[in-house]
N, C-alpha and C positions, 0 to 999 in steps of 0.2 A: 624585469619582473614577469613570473607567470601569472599568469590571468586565469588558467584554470581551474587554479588553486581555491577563487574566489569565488567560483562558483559551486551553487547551493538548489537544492528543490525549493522553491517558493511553496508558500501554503497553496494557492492558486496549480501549480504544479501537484502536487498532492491532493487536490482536491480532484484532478483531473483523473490522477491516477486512481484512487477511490472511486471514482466513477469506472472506470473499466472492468477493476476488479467487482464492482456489486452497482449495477446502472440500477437505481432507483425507479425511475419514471415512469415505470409498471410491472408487473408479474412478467409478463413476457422478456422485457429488457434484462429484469434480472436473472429470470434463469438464460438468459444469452450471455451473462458476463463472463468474463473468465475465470473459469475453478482451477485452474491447471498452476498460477504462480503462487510457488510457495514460501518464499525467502526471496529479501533482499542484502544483494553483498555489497559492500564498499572497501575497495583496494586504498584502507587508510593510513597503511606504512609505508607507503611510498611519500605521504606529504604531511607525518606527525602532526597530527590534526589534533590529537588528543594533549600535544603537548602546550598545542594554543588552544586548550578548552572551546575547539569547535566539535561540536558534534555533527557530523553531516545528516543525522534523520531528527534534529532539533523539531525540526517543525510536521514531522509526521502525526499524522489524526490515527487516533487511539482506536477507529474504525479498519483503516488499511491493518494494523495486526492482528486486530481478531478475524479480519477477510483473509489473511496468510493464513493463519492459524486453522481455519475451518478446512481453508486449502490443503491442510498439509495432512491434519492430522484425521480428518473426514471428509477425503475426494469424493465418497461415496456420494455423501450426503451436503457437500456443501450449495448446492446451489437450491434445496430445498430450506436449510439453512435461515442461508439471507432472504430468500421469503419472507418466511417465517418470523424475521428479526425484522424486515422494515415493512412490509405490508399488513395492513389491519384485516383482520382474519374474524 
């Protein structure tokens, strides 16, 4: 059996990741986050994952895409951004 088949992002993972892209914990941390990742790949033809109804970004937080999304489509401006979105102003 492959075992790495089986392996998945936990929420906990994801949240982790969320954090890197947009650190919370103050004004400073977040504009320190990282603006630069723009997309996430998954190489899922190699293990038809979609044929076993797994999704491998099942449990991704509806924050991490809008945090890509800022990244990608407003490098400029994204670290202003997430400011703006999670600190009270």
């Amino acid at each position: 059996r492959d075992y790495e088949e089986d392996i998945a992002i936990t929420r906990a993972g994801w949240s982790a990741f969320s954090a890197v892209l947009c650190d919370t914990s103050s004004v400073n941390n977040t504009y320190l986050s990282n603006h630069t990742v723009q997309e996430l790949w998954c190489d899922c033809d190699d293990h038809d994952d979609e044929d076993e109804g797994i999704d491998p970004f099942r449990d991704i937080d509806e924050d991490i895409v809008l945090y890509l999304q800022l990244n990608k489509e407003h490098p400029q401006y994204a670290a202003r951004c997430k400011i703006l979105m999670t600190h009270n102003h």
